[in-house]
N, C-alpha and C positions, 0 to 999 in steps of 0.2 A: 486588426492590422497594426504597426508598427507605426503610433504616430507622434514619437520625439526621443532622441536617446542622446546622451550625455556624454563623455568619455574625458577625463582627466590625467593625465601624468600616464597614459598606458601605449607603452614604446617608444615611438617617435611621436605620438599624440600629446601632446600640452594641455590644450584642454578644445573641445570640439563641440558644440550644440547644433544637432541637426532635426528640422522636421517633415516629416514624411504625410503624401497624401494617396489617396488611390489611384492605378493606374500602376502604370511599367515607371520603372525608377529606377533611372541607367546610373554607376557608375564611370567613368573614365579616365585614363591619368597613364602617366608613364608608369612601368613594371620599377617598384621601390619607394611610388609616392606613399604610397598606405592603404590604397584601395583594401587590399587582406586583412589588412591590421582592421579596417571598420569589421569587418567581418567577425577576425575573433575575436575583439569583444564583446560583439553579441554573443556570438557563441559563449564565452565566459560569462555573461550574465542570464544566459539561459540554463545554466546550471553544468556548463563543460569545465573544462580542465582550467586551472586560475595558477597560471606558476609564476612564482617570484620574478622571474628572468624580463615578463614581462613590461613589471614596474622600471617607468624612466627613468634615466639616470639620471643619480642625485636626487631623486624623490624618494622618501619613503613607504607613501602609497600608492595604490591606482584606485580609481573609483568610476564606474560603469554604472549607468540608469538608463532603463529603458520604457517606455511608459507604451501602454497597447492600450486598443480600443477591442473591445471584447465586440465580434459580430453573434449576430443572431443565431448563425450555425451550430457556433463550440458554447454557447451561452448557459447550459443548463449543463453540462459535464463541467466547467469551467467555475461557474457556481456555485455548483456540488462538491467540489471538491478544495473550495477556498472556504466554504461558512464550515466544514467539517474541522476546519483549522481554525475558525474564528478570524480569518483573513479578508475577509468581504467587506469591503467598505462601499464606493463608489461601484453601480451594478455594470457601468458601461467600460468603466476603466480598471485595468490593475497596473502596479507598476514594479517592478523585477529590477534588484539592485543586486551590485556584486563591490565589494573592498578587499581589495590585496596588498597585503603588509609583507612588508621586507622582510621583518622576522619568521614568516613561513603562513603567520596565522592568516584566513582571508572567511572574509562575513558575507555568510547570502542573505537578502531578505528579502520580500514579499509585503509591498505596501507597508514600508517603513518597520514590520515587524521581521525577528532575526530566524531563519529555517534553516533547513538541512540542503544542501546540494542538491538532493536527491530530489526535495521537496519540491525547488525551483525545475530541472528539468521534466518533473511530472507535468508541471504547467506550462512549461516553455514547450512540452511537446504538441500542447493542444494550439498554441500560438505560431508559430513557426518552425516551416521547413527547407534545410540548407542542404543545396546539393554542391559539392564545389570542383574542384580541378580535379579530383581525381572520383568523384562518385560513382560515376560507370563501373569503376572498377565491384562497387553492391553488387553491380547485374552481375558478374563475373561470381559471386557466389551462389552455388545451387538450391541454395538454403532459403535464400530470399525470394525465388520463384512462385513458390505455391501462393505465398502471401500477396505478390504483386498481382496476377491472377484473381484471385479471392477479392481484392480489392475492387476490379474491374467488375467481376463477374457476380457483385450482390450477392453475395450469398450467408450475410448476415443471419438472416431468420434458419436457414438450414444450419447453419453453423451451431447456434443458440440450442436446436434441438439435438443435434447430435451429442455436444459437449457435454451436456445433461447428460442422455443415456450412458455414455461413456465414462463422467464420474461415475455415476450409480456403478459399473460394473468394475471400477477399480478399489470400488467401495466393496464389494463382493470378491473381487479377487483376494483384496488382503484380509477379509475375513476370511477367507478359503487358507490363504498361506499358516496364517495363524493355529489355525484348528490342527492342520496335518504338521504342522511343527509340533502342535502341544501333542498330537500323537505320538511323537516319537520318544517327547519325554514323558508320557502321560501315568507310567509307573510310581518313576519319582516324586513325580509333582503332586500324585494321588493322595500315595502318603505320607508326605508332608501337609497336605490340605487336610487329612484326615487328621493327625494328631494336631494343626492346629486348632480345628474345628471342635476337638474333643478335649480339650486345656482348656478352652474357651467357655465349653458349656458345662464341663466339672464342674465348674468355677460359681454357676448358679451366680453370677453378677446383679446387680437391679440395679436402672440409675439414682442416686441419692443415698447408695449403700455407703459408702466409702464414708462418708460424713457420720452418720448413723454410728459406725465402729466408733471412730475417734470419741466421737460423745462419750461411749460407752466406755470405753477405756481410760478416758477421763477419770468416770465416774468410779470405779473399780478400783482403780489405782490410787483415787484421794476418798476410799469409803471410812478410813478410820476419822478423818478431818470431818469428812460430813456428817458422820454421825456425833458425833460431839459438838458441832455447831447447832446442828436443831435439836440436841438435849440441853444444850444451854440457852437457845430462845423457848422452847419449850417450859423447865423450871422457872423461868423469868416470868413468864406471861401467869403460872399456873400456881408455883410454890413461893416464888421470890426466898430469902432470908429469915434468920429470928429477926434479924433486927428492922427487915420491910416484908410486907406481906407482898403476895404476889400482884402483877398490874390486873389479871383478872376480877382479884379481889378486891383492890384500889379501886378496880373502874366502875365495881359495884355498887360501891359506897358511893361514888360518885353519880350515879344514878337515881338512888335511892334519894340522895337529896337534893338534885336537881327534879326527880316527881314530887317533894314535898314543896317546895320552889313553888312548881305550874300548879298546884291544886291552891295558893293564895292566890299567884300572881299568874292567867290564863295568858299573859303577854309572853310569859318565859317556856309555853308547851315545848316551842323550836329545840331549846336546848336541852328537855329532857330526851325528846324523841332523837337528837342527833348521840346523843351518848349514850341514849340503850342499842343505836344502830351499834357504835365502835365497838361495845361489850358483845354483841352478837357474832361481830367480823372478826374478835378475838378470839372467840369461843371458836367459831370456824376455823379462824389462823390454828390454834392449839392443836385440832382433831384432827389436822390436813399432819403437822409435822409429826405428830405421833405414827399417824400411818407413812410418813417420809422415812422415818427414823427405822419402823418396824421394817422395810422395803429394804434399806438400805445393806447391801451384798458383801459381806466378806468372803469373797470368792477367787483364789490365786487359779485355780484351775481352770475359769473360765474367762480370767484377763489372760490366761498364757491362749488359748484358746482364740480371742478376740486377737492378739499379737500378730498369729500365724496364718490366721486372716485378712491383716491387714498387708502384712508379706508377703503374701501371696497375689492380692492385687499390685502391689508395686511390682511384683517379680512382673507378672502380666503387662504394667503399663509400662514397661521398658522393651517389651517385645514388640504388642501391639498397639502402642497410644501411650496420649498423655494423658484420659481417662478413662471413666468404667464406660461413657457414650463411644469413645475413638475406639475402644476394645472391640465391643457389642458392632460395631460399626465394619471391622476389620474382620470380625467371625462370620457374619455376614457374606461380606464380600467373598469371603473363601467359601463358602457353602455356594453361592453361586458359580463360581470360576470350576468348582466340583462337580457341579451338576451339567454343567458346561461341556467337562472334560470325558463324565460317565455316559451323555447327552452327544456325543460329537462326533460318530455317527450317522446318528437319525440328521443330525446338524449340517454336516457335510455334505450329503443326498442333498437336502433341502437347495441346499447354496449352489451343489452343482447344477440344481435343476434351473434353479435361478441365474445361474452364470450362462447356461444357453440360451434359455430367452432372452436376457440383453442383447447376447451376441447376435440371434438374427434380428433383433429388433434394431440393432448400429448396424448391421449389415445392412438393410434395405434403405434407413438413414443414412449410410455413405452412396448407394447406387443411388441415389439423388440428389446426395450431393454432388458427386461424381461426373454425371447426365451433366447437371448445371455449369460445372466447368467445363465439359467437352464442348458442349455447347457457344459454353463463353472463349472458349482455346481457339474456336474458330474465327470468331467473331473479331477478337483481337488480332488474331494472326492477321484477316484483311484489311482491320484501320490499320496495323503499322507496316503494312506494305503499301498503302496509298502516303501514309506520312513518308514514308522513306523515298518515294517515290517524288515526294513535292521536295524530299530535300535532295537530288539530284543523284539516289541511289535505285535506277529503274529497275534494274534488275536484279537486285536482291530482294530474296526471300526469308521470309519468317516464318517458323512455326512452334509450337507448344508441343512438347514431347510428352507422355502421360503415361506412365507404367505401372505396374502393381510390384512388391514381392511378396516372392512364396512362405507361409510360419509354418507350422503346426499348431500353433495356437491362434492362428490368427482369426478372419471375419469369416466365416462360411457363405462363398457365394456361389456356390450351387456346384454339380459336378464333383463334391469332394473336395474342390477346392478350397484352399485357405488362401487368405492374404495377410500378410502385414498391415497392424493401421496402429495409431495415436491420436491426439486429440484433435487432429487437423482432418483424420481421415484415410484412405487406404491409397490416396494416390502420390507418387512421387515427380513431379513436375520440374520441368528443365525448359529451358529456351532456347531455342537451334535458328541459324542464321544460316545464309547462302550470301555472300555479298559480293562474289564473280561466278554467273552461269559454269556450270558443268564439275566445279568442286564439293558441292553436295550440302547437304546441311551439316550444319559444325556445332558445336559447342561454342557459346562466345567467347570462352576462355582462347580459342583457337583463333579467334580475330587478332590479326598483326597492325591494321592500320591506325592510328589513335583517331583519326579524323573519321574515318567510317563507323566507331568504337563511341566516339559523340553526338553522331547521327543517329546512329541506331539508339543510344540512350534519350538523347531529344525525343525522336519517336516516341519512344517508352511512353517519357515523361508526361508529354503534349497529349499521352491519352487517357495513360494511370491517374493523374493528377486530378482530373477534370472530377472523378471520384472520391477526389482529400476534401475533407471539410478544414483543413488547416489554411487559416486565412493569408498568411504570409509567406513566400517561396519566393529562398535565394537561392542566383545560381550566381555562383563564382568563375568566371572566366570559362563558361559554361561552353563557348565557341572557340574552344580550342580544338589545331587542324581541322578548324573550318575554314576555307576561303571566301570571298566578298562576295563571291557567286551566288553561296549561298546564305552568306549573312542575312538578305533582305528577305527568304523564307523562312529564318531563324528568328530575327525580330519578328517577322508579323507573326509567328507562331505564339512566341512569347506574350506578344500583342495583346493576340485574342485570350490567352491566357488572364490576364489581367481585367478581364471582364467580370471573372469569378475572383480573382485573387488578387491581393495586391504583390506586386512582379517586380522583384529587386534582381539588379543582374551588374556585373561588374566584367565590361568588356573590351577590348582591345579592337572592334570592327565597327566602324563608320556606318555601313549599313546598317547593322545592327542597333546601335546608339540612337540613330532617325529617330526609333518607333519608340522614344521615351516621350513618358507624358510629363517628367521632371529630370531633368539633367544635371549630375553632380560633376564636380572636375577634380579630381583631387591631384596635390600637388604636394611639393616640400619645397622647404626654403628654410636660408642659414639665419638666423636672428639670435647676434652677440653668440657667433660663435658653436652654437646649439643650432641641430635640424629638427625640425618639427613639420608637421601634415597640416595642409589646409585644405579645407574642401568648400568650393566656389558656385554656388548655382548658377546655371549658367541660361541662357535665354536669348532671342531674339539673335543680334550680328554676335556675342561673345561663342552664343552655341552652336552658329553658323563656323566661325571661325576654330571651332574645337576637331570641330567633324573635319574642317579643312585640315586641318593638321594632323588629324588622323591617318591623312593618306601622303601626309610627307609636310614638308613646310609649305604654306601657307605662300599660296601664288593666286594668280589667275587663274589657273589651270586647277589647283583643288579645291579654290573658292566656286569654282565653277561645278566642281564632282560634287562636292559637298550640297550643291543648289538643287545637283538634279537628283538627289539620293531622297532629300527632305519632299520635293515634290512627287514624286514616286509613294512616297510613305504617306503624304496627303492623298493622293489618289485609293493607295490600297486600303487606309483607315474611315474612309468617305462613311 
């Protein structure tokens, strides 16, 4: 529920802190005090439309806060999809902020953190719901039927199951389009898949090759260097000079009198043993570079060779990758996409056999779902002829129109026939009104009266609602061409309404106002020149006297209406 919002510098508002409790929470005020203006700014911090125009004048910004108490109902979608954002602070509360800059810019956020528009009306949908001065006109789209319907009619779990089948077989459709497209190019495509597949595997790749070359071609290309550096460590170790003998032979001598050393002194063994090691590891070093040296390839034949190798992978990693894995990876994929295409076919069959069973398996899934709404078509159509009835429309009637159409690709439901369906299902739903005996059912588009066109949405509402888990519902001057007659089955409706919801309404009907369980007055007034909205709780003889002046100035006579309107509304809330 909606329990405190802020509003600064936004139109004729200055600055406004209001708090809100459970129960029906009237509006009232002359047409221009601001009653709307409270509205859209919610509206604007629930993530709607934030324009410049609205910021007051001479301010630079506006600034909107709205602070909700998160019910148990919407508590785990609500939840769920604030810790997804890292948005979760407090479990019982969130708070929904909006700032609109002069300069165009304007900032949403979500418990002091900055989000997207979009982000904020995701969560302001599960928070509240505004119906306002012209909302009837929704019913007026045919579009919005099946869903209001659906909503009455539970049909969540059927829904769940269909939608399923129905991806799966759109999933199957467009593997089906696929296939018989690649049919048609399937020559082309073949062979081109063939000669890439055959470039590919010419090619004899291996991963870790590509490295391998370069070595080699190193090695190839600097053979004259190498070899003359390990015939000059070689000489070194083995021959040395006239004028030094070689370190093998140095190191020998040096052995020799390091073992005459350890046979006086058994303390110095260490040092001969470590210097016949080095004369060993020499000996080694020498016999390794001779065979380095002997190895070593003066071969132009087979560096132009390694060249045209390595050329040849580039040419390749420019077609197919940026290496010999992304190659191998891409030759791959064509060898499948080939067998696919030599396979498609057998592939086809398969998918078409498989595209029938869905279809009668979402067939018999829509005839129950279908049952469940006829069902529910009725059942609605008699609550909102008793509601229409208590709002003083006896003899109008309601019904739920339900048709199918004809595909040829559609659901098979028996007979050869086909239907039309999508992911809602194979019925198409309309709402039909009578609202003077003997002209027939209509289209609501076809209702002239606004005041019967409120009633009938009243009805709607007072019955669809009761199935919203959205804890907040505003209606904006919701009793328009309604008369006082029937204001006081308007309140109590709204009344009982607030039992589940908390029931925001902004009204112009004295009877109506009665049934608030908190009463606002909103107003304007000139201070230095500047109009600004104030909005008054009102209580006790001030909300006595508001109701009175609702029915004209404030006399005897509407002090008096006003008396017997409050008692009345005591009676029927008993």
């Amino acid at each position: 529920m909606l329990f405190e919002m802020h509003i600064e510098n936004f139109a004729i508002i200055q600055k406004l802190r209001l708090s809100f409790a459970d129960g029906l929470v009237i509006f009232t005020g002359e047409t221009g005090a601001g009653k709307s203006i409270i509205m859209d700014a919610l509206e604007a911090v629930l993530g709607g439309r934030a324009e410049t125009t609205s910021i007051r004048t001479g301010e630079d910004r506006a600034q909107i806060e709205a602070i909700f108490r998160i019910s148990p109902e919407i508590q785990e979608p609500v939840h769920a999809l604030l810790a997804s954002q890292e948005l979760l602070d407090d479990p019982e509360f969130v708070t929904l902020s909006r700032e609109i800059r002069l300069e165009g810019r304007n900032t949403a956020r979500i418990n002091g953190r900055v989000v997207t528009a979009g982000l904020q009306r995701e969560i302001g949908a599960y928070l509240v719901d505004i119906h306002g001065q012209s909302e009837h006109l929704s019913l007026l789209h045919v579009r919005s039927h099946l869903g209001l319907l659906d909503s009455f009619a539970d049909v969540e779990d059927l829904m769940r199951e269909y939608q399923g089948t129905y991806e799966q077989l759109r999933a199957v459709r467009k593997d089906l389009q696929g296939l018989r497209q690649s049919e048609q190019d399937a020559a082309r495509r073949t062979e081109m898949l063939n000669y890439q597949i055959q470039e590919i595997d010419a090619a004899k790749l291996e991963t870790g090759q590509e490295d391998e070359l370069r070595q080699e071609r190193t090695r190839l290309a600097n053979a004259e260097s190498l070899a003359k550096h390990a015939q000059n460590a070689l000489l070194l170790i083995e021959e040395g000079s006239p004028e030094v003998p070689g370190i093998s032979e140095m190191m020998g001598e040096v052995v020799e009198a390091l073992q005459s050393l350890s046979r006086i002194d058994l303390s110095t063994q260490s040092f001969y043993d470590r210097a016949e090691s080095i004369l060993t590891s020499l000996q080694d070093l020498a016999m390794e570079l001779r065979d380095y040296s002997e190895n070593i390839e003066f071969n132009p034949r087979l560096l132009n060779r390694i060249e045209e190798r390595i050329d040849l992978i580039n040419n390749l990693k420019r077609k197919y990758g940026r290496s010999i894995e992304e190659i191998l990876a891409f030759g791959e994929k064509a060898r499948k996409e080939l067998d696919t295409i030599i396979h498609a076919e057998e592939r086809i069959a398969d998918l078409e056999i498989e595209e029938n069973d869905l279809l009668n398996t979402l067939a018999e899934q829509g005839r129950k779902l279908s049952a469940q709404r006829h069902e529910s078509a009725q059942k609605l159509s008699q609550m909102v002829e008793i509601e229409l009835d208590n709002l003083k429309m006896a003899n109008a009637r309601f019904s739920v129109l339900m048709e199918t159409r004809p595909a040829d690709d559609g659901l098979p439901l028996g007979d050869g026939d086909r239907v039309a369906f999508d992911g809602t299902g194979y019925d198409r739903v309309e709402f039909l009104v009578e609202t003077n005996p003997g002209e027939g059912l209509k289209s609501l588009v076809k209702i002239a009266s606004g005041g019967e066109t409120s009633r009938l949405m009243l009805a709607l509402k007072n019955i669809l609602v009761k199935a919203d888990k959205v804890p907040t519902l505003i209606f904006d001057e919701i009793d328009q061409g309604i008369g006082g007659r029937v204001g006081l089955v308007v309140g109590e409706k709204l009344w009982n309404l607030s039992h589940q919801h908390q029931v925001m309404c902004i009204t112009h009907l004295p009877q109506l106002a009665a049934f608030g369980d908190q009463h606002y007055k909103v107003t304007k007034a000139t201070l230095d020149g500047r109009t600004q909205t104030e909005v008054i709780p009102l209580v006790d003889d001030d909300r006595l006297n508001e109701l009175a002046q609702m029915f004209g100035p404030v006399s005897e006579g509407t002090l008096k209406s006003a008396n017997e309107i409050l008692q009345t509304v005591r009676e029927r809330t008993k």
